[in-house]
C-alpha positions in Angstrom: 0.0 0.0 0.0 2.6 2.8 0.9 1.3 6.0 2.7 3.1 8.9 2.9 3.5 10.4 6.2 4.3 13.9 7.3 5.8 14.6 10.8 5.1 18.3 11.9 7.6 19.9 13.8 6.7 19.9 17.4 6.9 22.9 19.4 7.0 21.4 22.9 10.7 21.5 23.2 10.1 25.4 23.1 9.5 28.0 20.3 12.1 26.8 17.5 13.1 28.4 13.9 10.5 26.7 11.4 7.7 25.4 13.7 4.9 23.9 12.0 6.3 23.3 9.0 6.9 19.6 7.8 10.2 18.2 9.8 10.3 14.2 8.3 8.5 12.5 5.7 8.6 8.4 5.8 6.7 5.7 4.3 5.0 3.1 6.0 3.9 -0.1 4.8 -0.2 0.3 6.6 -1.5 2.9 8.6 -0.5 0.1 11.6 2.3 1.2 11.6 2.0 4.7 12.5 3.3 5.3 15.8 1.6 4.1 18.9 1.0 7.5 19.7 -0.5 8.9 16.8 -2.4 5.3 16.5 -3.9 5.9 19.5 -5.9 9.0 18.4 -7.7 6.5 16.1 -8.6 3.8 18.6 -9.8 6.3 21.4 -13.4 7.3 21.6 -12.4 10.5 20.0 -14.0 12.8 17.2 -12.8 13.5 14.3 -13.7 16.5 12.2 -14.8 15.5 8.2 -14.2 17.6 5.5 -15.9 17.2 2.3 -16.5 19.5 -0.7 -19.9 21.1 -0.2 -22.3 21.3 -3.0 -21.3 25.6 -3.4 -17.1 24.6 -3.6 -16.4 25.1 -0.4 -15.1 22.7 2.3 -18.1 21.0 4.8 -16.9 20.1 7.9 -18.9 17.6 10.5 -17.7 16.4 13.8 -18.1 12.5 13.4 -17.3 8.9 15.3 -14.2 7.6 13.7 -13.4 4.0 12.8 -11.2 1.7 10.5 -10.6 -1.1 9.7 -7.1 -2.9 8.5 -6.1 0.0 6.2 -9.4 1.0 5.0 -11.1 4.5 7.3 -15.1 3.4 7.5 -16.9 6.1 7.1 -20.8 5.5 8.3 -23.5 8.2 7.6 -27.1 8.6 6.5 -28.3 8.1 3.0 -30.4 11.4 3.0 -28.1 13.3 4.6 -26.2 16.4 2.2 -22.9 14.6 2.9 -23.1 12.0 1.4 -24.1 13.3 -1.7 -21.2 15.2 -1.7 -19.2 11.9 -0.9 -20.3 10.9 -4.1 -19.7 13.8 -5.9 -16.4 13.9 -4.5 -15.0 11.0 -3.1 -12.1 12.7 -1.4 -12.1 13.2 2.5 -10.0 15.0 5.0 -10.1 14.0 8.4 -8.2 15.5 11.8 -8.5 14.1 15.0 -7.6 16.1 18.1 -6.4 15.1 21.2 -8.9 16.5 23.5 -6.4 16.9 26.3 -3.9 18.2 24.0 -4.3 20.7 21.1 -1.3 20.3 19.8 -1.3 16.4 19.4 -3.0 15.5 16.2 -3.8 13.2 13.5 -5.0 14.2 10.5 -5.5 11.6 7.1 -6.4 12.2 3.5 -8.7 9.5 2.2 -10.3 8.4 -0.9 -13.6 6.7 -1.0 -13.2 3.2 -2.8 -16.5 1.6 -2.0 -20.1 2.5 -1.0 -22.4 0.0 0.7 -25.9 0.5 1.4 -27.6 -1.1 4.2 -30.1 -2.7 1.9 -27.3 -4.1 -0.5 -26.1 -7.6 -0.7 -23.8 -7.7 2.0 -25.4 -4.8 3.8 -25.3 -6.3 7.3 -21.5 -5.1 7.2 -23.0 -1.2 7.4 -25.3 -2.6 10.6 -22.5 -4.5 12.1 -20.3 -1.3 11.7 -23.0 1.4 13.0 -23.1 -0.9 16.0 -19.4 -1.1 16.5 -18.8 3.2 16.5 -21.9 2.9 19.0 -20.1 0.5 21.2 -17.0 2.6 21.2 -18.4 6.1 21.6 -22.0 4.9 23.7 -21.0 2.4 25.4 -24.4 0.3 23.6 -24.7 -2.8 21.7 -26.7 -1.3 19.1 -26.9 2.3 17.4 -29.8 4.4 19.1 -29.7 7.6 17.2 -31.1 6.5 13.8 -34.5 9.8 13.1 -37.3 8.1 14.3 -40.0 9.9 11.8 -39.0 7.6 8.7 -37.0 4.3 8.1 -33.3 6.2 7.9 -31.0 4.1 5.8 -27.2 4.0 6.0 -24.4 4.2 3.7 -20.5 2.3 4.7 -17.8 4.1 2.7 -14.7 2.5 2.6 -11.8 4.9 2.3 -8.0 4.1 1.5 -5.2 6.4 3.2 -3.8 8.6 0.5 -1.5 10.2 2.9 -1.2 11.2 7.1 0.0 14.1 8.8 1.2 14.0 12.8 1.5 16.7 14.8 3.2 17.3 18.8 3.6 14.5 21.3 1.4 13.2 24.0 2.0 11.0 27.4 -1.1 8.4 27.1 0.2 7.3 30.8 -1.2 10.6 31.9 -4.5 10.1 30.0 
């Protein structure tokens, strides 16, 4: 697979000539490989913030539950919802993920969409089994509660591939 990544220049050492500019590019073989500490953004019940290109040019951005899967970022939202149109439209996604304790400790991914599943498809019970998974990890529930009860909501799985990753600053999980 190959994914480029792009190491930010930490500032916690003190103020330093060229801050938050790019310090290291590397390559890793799967987004497993990141760094445990950048890795553990991901697995933490943490939001992300989604950007997609709006239907008027400009950039959409939606707090969201964040999940993968192997190499692949799963990203679960409602079939009548504006956003996913625009998924469609544009199947390119930026995602960042703050540390909530931290500012300055982020991950932040540039995906592309490779595959769409509808809940109704063949093979559909993947988008269930996935809603109920992000509900698990962010709820606490076995199943996903928040589905708008005023008409039979249907979901959408898009399955993204890592184009690229950018890290930012350094974190002590001990302390978390």
């Amino acid at each position: 697979m190959g994914v480029q990544v792009a190491k930010f220049i930490d500032l916690r050492e003190g103020v330093t000539a060229n801050q938050f500019t790019i310090g290291d590019r590397e390559k890793i073989d799967s987004i497993s490989d990141l760094d445990p500490m950048y890795k553990r953004l991901m697995d933490e019940p943490i939001a992300c913030v989604m950007a997609v290109m709006g239907g008027i040019g400009r950039p959409n951005l939606t707090p969201m539950w964040f999940d993968y899967e192997g190499d692949k970022v799963l990203v679960n939202v409602a079939e009548h919802r504006k956003k996913t149109k625009w998924i469609k439209d544009n199947p390119q996604i930026s995602i960042m993920i703050v540390n909530p304790k931290e500012m300055y400790h982020w991950l932040s991914l540039k995906v592309t969409v490779e595959t769409a599943t509808h809940e109704d498809d063949e093979g559909g019970e993947k988008v269930i089994n996935q809603l109920n998974k992000i509900a698990k990890k962010y709820l606490g529930v076995e199943e996903y509660p928040l589905r708008d009860p005023s008409f039979p909501e249907k979901r959408i799985l898009f399955e993204c591939k890592v184009d690229n990753v950018a890290t930012f600053g350094t974190f002590d999980w001990n302390n978390w």
